[in-house]
TORKOL-4160 file (C-alpha; in steps of 0.2 Angstrom, whole numbers, padded with zeros to 4 digits, m for minus):
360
<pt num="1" X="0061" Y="m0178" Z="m0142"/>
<pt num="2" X="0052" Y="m0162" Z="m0148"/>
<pt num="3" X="0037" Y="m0172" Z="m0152"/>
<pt num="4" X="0037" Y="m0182" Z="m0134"/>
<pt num="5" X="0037" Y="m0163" Z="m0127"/>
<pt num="6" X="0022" Y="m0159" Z="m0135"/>
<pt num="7" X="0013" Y="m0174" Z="m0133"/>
<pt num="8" X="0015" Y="m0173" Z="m0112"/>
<pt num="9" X="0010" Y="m0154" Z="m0114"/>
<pt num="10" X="m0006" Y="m0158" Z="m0122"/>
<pt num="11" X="m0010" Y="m0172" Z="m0108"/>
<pt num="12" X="m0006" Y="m0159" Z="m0097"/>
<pt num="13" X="m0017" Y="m0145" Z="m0104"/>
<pt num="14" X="m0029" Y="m0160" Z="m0107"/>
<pt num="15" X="m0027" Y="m0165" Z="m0088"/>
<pt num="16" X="m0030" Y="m0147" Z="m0082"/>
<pt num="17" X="m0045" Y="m0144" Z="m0092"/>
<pt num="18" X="m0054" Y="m0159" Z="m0084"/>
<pt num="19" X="m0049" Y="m0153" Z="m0067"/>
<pt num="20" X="m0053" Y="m0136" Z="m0071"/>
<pt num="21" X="m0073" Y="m0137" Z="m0067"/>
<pt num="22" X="m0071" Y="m0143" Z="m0050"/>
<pt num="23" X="m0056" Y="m0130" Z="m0045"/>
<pt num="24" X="m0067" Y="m0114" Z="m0049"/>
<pt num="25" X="m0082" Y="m0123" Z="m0042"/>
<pt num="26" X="m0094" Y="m0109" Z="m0031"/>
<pt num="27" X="m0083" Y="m0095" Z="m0040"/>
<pt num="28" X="m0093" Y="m0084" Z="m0050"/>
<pt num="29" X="m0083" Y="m0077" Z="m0065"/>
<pt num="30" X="m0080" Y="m0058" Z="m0057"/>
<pt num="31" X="m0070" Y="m0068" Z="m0042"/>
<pt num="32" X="m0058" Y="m0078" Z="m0055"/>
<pt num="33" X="m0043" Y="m0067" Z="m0056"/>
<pt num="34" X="m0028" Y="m0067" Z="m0068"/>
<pt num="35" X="m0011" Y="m0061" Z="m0062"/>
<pt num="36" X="0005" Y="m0061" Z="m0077"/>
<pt num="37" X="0019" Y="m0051" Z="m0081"/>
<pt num="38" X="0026" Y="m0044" Z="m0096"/>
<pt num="39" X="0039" Y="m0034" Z="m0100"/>
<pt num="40" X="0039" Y="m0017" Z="m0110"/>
<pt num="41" X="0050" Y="m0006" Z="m0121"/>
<pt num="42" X="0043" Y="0007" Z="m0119"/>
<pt num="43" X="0052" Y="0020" Z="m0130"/>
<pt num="44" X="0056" Y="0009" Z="m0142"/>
<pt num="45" X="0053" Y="0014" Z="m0163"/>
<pt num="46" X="0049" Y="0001" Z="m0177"/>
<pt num="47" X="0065" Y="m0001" Z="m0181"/>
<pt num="48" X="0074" Y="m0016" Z="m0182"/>
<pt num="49" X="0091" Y="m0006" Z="m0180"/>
<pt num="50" X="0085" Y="0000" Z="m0163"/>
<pt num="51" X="0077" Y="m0015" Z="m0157"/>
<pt num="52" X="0086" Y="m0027" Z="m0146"/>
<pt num="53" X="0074" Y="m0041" Z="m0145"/>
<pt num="54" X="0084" Y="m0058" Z="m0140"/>
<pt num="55" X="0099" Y="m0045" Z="m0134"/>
<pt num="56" X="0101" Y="m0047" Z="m0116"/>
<pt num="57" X="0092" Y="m0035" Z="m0105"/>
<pt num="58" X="0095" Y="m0037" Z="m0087"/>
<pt num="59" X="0104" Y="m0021" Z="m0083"/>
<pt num="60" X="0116" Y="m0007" Z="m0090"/>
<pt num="61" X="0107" Y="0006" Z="m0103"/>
<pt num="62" X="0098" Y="m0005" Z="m0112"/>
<pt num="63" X="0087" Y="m0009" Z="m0098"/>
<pt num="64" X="0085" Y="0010" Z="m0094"/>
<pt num="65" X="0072" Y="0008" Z="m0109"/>
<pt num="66" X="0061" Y="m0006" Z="m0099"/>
<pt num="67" X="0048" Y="m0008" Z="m0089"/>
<pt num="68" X="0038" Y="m0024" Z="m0080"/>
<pt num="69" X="0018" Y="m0022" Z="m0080"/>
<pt num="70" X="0010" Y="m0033" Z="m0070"/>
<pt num="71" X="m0009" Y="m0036" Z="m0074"/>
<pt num="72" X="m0023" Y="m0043" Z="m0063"/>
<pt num="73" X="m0040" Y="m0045" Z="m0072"/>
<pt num="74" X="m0055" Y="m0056" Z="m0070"/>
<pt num="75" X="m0065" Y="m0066" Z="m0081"/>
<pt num="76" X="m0077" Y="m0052" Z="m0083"/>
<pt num="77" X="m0065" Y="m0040" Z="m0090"/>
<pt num="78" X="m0062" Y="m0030" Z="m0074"/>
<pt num="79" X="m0044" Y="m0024" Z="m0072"/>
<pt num="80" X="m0035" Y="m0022" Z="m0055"/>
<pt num="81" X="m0023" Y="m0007" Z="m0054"/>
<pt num="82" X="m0007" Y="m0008" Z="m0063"/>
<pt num="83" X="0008" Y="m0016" Z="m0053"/>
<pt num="84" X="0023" Y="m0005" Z="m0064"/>
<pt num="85" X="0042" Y="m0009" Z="m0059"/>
<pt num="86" X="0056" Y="0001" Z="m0066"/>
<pt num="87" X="0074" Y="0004" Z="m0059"/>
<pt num="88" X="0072" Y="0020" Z="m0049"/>
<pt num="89" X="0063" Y="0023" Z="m0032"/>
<pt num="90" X="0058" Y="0037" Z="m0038"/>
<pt num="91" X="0062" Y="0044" Z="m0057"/>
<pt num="92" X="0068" Y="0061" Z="m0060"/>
<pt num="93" X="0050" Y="0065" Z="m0070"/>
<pt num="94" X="0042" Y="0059" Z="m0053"/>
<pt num="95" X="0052" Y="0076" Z="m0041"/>
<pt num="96" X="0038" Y="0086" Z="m0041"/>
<pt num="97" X="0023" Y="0071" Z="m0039"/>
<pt num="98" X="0017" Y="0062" Z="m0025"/>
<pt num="99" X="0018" Y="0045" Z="m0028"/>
<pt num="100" X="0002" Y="0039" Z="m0021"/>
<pt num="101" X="m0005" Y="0049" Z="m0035"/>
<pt num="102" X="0000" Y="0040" Z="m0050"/>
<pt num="103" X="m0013" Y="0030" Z="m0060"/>
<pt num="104" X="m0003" Y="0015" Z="m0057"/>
<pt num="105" X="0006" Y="0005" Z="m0040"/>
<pt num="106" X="0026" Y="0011" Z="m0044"/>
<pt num="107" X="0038" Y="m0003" Z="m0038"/>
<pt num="108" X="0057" Y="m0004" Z="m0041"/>
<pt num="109" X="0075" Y="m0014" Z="m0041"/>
<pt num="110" X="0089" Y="m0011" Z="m0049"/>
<pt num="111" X="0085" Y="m0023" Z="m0065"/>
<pt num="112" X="0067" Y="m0016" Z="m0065"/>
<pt num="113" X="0061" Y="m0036" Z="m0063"/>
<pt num="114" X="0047" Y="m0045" Z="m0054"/>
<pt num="115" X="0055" Y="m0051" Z="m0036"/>
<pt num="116" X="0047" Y="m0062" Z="m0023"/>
<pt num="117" X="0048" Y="m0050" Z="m0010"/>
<pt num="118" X="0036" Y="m0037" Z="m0022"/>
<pt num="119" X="0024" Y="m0054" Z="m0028"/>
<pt num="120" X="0022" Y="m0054" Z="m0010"/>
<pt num="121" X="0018" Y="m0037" Z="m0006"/>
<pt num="122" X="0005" Y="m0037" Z="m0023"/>
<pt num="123" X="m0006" Y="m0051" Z="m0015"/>
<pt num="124" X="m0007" Y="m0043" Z="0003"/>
<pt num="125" X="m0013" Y="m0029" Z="m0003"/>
<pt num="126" X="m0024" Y="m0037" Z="m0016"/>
<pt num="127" X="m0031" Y="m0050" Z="m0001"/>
<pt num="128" X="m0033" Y="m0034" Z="0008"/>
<pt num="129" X="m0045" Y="m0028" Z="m0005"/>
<pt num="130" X="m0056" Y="m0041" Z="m0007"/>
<pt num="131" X="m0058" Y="m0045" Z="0012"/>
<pt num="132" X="m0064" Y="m0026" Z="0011"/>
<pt num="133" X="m0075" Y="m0030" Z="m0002"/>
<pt num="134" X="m0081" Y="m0045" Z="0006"/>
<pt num="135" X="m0075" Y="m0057" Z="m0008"/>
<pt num="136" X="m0067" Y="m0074" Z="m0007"/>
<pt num="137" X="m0058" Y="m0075" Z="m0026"/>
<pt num="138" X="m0047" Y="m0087" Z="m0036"/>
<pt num="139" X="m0031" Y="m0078" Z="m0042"/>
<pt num="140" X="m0023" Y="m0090" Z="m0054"/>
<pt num="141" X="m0004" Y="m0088" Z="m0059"/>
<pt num="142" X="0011" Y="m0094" Z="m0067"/>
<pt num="143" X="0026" Y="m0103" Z="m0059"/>
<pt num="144" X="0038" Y="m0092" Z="m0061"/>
<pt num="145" X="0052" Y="m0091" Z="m0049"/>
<pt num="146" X="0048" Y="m0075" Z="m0043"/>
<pt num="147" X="0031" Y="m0082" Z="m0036"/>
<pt num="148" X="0035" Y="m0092" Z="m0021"/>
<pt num="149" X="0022" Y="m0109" Z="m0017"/>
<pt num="150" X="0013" Y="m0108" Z="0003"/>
<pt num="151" X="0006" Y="m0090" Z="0001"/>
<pt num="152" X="m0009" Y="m0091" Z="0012"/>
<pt num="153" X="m0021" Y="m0077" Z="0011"/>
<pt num="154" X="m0037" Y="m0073" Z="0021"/>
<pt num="155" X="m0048" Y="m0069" Z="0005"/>
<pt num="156" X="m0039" Y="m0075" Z="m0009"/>
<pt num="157" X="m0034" Y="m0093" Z="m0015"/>
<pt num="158" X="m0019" Y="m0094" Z="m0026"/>
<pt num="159" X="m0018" Y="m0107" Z="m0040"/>
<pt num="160" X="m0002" Y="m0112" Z="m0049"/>
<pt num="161" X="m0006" Y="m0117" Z="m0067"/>
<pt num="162" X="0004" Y="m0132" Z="m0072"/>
<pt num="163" X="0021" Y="m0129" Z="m0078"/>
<pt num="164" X="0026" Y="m0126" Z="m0098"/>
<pt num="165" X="0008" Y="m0122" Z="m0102"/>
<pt num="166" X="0006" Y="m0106" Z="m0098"/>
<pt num="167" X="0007" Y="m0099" Z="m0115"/>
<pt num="168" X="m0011" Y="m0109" Z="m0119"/>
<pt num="169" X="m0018" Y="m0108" Z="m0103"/>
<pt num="170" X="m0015" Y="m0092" Z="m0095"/>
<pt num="171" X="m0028" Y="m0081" Z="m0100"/>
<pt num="172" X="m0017" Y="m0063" Z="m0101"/>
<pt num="173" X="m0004" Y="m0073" Z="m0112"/>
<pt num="174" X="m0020" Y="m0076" Z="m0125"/>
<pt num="175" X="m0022" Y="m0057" Z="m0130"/>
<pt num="176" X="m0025" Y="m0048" Z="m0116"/>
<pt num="177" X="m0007" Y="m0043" Z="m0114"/>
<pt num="178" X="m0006" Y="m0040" Z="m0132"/>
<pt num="179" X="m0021" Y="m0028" Z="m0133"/>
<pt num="180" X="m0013" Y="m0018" Z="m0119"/>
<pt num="181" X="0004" Y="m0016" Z="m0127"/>
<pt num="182" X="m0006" Y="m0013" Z="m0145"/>
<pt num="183" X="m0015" Y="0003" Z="m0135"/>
<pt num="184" X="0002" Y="0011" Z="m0128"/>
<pt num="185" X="0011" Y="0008" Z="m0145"/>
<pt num="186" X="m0003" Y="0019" Z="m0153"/>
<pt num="187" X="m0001" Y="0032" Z="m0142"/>
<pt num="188" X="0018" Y="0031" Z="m0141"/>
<pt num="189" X="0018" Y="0032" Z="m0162"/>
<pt num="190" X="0005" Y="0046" Z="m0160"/>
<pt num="191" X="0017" Y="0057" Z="m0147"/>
<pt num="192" X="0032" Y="0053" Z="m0159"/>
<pt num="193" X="0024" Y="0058" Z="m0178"/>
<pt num="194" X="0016" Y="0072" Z="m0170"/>
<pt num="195" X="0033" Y="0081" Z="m0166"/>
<pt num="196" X="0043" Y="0075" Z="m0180"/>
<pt num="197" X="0044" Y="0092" Z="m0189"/>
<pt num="198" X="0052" Y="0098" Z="m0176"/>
<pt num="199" X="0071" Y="0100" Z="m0177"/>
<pt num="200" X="0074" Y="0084" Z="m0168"/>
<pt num="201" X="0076" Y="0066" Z="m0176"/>
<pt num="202" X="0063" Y="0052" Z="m0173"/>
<pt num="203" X="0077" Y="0043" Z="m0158"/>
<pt num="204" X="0077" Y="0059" Z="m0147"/>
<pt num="205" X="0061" Y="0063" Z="m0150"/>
<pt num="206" X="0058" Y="0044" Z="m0143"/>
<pt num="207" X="0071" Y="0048" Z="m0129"/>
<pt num="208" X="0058" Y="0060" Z="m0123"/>
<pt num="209" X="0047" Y="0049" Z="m0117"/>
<pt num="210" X="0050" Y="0046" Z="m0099"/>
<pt num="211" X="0041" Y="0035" Z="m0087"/>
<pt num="212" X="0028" Y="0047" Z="m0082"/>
<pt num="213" X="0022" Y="0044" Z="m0100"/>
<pt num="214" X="0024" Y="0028" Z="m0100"/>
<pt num="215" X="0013" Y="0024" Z="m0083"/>
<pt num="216" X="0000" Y="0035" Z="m0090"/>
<pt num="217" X="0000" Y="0026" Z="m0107"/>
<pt num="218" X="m0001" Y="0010" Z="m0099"/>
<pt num="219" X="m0017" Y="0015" Z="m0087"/>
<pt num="220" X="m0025" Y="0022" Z="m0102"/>
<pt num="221" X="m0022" Y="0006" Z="m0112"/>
<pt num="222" X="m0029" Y="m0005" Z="m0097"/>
<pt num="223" X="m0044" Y="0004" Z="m0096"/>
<pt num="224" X="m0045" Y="0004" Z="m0116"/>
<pt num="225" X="m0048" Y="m0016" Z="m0116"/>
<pt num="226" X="m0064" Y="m0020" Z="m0119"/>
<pt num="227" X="m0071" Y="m0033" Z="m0108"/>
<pt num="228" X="m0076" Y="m0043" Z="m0123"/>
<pt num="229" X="m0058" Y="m0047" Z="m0127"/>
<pt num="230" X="m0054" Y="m0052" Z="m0108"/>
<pt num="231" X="m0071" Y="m0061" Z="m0110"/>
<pt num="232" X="m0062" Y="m0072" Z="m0126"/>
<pt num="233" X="m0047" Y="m0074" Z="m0118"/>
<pt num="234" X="m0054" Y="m0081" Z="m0102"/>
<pt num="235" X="m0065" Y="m0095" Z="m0112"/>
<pt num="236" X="m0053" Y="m0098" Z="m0122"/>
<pt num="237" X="m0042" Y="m0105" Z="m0108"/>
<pt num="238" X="m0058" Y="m0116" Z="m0101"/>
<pt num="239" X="m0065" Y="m0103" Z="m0088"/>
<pt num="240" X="m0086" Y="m0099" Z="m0089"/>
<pt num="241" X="m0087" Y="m0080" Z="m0092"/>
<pt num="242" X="m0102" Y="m0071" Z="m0088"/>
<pt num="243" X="m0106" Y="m0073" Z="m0110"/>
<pt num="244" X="m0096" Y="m0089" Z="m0114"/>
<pt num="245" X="m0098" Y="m0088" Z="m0133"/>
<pt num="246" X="m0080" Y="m0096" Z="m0137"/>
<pt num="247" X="m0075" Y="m0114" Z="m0133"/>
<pt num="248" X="m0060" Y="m0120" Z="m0126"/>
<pt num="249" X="m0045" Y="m0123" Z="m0133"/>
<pt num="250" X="m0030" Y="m0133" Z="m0131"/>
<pt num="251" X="m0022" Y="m0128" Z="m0149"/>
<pt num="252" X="m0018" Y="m0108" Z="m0145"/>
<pt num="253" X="m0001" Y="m0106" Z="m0149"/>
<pt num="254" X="0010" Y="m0097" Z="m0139"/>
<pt num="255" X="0013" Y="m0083" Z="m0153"/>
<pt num="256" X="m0007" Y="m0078" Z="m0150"/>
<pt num="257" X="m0008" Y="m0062" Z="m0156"/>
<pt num="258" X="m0031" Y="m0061" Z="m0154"/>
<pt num="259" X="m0036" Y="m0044" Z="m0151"/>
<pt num="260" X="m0048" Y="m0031" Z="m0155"/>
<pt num="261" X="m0049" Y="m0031" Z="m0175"/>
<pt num="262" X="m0055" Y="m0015" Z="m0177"/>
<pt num="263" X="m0039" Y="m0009" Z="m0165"/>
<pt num="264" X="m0028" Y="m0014" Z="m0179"/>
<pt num="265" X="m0031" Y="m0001" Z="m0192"/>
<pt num="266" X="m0026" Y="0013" Z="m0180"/>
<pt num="267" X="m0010" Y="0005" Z="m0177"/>
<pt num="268" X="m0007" Y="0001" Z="m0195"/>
<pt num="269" X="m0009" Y="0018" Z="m0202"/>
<pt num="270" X="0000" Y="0024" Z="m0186"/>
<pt num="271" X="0017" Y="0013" Z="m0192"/>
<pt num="272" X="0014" Y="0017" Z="m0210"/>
<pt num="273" X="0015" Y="0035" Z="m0205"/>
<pt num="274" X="0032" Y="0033" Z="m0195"/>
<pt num="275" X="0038" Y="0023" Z="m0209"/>
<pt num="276" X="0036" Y="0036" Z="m0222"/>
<pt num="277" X="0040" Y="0053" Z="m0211"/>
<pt num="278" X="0053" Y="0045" Z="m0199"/>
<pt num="279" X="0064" Y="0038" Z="m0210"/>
<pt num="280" X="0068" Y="0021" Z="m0201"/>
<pt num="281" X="0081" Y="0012" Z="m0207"/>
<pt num="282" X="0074" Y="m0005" Z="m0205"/>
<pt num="283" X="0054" Y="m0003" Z="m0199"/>
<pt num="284" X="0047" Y="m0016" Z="m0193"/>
<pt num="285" X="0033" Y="m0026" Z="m0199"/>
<pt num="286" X="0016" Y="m0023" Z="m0187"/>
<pt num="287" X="0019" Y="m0041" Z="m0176"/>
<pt num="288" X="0036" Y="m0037" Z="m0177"/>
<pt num="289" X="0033" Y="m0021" Z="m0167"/>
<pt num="290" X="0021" Y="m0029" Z="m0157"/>
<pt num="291" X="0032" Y="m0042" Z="m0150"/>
<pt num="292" X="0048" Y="m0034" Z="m0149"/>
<pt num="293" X="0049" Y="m0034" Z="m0129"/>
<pt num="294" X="0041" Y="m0053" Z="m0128"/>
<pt num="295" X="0055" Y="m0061" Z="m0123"/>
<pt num="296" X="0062" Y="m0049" Z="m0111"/>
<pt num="297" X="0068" Y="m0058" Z="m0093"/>
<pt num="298" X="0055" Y="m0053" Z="m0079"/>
<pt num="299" X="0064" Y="m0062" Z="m0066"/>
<pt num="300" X="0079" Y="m0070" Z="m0059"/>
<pt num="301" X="0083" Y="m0085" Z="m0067"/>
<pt num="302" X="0072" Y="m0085" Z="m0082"/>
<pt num="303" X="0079" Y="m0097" Z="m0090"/>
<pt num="304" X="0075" Y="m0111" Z="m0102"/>
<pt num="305" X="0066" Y="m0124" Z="m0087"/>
<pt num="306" X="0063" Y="m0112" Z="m0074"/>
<pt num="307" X="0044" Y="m0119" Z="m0072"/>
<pt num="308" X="0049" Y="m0136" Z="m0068"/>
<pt num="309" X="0063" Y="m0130" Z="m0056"/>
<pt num="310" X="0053" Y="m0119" Z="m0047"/>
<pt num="311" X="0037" Y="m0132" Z="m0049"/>
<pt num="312" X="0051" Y="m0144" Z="m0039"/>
<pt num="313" X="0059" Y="m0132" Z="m0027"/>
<pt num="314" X="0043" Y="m0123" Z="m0021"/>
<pt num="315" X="0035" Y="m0137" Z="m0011"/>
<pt num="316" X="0016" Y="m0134" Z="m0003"/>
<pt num="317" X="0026" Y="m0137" Z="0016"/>
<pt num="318" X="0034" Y="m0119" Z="0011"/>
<pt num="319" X="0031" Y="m0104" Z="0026"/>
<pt num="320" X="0017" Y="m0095" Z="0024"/>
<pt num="321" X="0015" Y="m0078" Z="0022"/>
<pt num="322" X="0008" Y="m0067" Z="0036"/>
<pt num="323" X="m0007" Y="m0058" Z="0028"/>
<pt num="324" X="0000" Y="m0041" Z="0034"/>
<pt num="325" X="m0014" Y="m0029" Z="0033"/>
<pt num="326" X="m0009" Y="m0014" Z="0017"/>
<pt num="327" X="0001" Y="0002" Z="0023"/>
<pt num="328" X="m0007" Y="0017" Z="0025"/>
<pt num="329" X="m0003" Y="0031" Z="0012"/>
<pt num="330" X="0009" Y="0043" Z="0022"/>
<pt num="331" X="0000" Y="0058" Z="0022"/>
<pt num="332" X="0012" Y="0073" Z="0020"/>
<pt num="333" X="0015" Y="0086" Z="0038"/>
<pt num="334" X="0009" Y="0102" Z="0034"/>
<pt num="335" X="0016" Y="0113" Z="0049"/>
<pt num="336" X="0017" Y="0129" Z="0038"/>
<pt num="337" X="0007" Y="0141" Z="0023"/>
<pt num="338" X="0027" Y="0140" Z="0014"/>
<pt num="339" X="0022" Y="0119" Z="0013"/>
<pt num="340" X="0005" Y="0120" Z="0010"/>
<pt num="341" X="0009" Y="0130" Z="m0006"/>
<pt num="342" X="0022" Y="0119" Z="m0011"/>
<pt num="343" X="0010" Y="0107" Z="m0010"/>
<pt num="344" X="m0003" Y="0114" Z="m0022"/>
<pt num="345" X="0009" Y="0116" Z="m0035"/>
<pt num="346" X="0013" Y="0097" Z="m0035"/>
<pt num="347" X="m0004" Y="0095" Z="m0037"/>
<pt num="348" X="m0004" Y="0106" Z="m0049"/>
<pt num="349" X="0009" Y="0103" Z="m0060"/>
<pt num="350" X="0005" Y="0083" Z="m0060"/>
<pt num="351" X="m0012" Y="0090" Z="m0066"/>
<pt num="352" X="m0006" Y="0097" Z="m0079"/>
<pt num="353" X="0008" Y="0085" Z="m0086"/>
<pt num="354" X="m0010" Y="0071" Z="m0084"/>
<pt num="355" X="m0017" Y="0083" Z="m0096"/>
<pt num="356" X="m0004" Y="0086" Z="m0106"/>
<pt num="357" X="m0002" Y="0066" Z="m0109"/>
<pt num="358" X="m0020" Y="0063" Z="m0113"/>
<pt num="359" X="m0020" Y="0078" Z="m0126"/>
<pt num="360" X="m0006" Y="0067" Z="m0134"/>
């Protein structure tokens, strides 16, 4: 049965690849966007004792500890702003910021997970950009259920890639992600072994970390991948980038762990370094640590089948969505000098908590 799987997979991927040519016809690589989700400890240690990978996290404390990042990047390496989603509207390290200043688009619900409603409200505004930008792109994206069939945009054709094949032809799932979460684990070792001779042990040191670290680890890691890697990634999955040097693949597994070499080291020494001074119980190897938060639940009913079920239920004769233009930024009344000051200490202190992260 295992192997009849496989075998209709690889006619799948086989299929696609062949089709692939005449869907991205007239598209130059810049206007073939990626869209996937991942989900992120993102105080987690490399230890096996704290880790709770296959444990359920959909709510409770243990969730506390995650995040969704949703990325959007084109075949020529070019990110699109971070989509973060936790489980606050607004987080207790967030009082004293304006939202609309945060290096990231902050989204919540009470299980921190993508929603259709939120998928949504990401393409409208994304649509909304390239019509100001004068651009007709491809956005290609999984079949999860949080991503509804029938969205119509002005400036932007969505493309479904077939189901139970993501993992060999989406190309965020062949590296891109992993390079991302690679970046924010560097820094979040370096922020942890940097204060480990205070008086504090290594999991409240780790409970430090709030999400305003974490949001501006994970913009500093986006903008860390080179475009050379996205490039790869891209080819790898059958796309023409703009310096095609890799040939597709069908035979990527879906345990693809390609990124930057020379980003390894860092990393390497990094976890040596916590193993030695932060006295883990159990540390984990490097892919361990890597891929602790792989197989966390991004959506409602992320279970084993989901693709084909939401392939089925999510016909091409669902509604459409109304391309509603993006909301303006509220801009904040100022009808005194008392909220005018207040104001430039916001400003203030977020600029000084940005450069407090980045010394970090």
């Amino acid at each position: 049965m295992l192997m009849i799987f496989f075998l209709c997979v690889s006619d799948e991927v086989a299929s696609w690849l062949d089709r692939l040519p005449s869907i991205i016809e007239g598209y130059s690589p810049a206007d073939i966007f990626n869209m996937d989700e991942t989900g992120l400890f993102f105080r987690t240690l490399p230890d096996r004792t704290l880790s709770v990978r296959g444990q359920d996290c959909t709510g409770g404390k243990k969730a506390k500890d995650r995040l969704t990042a949703c990325l959007i990047v084109n075949a020529v390496g070019e990110f699109q702003r971070p989509i973060i989603i936790g489980k606050a509207a607004k987080p207790h390290c967030f009082r004293n910021l304006n939202m609309q200043t945060l290096p990231v688009s902050w989204y919540h619900n009470k299980k921190a997970w993508m929603t259709s409603d939120i998928y949504r409200t990401v393409l409208q505004i994304f649509n909304k950009r390239m019509r100001a930008q004068d651009r007709h792109v491809l956005l290609f994206v999984d079949n999860a259920p949080s991503h509804p069939h029938g969205l119509t945009f002005s400036h932007t054709k969505v493309v479904f890639l077939p189901a139970n094949t993501t993992s060999v032809l989406q190309p965020l799932d062949q590296g891109i992600i992993n390079t991302v979460k690679l970046h924010y684990r560097q820094r979040m070792l370096r922020y942890v072994v940097s204060r480990i001779d205070s008086k504090d042990p290594a999991p409240v040191i780790a409970k430090s970390i709030n999400a305003l670290h974490a949001v501006t680890w994970i913009h500093e890691s986006v903008n860390q991948v080179k475009a050379s890697t996205v490039e790869k990634c891209f080819s790898k999955c059958g796309f023409p980038t703009s310096s095609s040097s890799v040939p597709a693949t069908s035979s990527t597994s879906a345990d693809s762990t390609d990124f930057d070499e020379e980003d390894d080291l860092p990393l390497s020494t990094l976890l040596q370094s916590a193993k030695d001074r932060l006295d883990l119980p159990e540390p984990m190897s490097l892919k361990e640590f890597l891929s602790c938060d792989s197989n966390l639940q991004l959506c409602e009913d992320y279970s084993e089948g989901w693709e084909d079920r939401a392939a089925e239920e999510h016909s091409s004769t669902s509604p459409a969505a109304d391309d509603d233009p993006e909301p303006e930024p509220t801009k904040p009344a100022v009808s005194s000098v008392y909220q005018a000051m207040n104001m430039i200490r916001d400003i203030q202190a977020f600029c000084n908590a940005t450069v407090q992260l980045s010394l970090n």
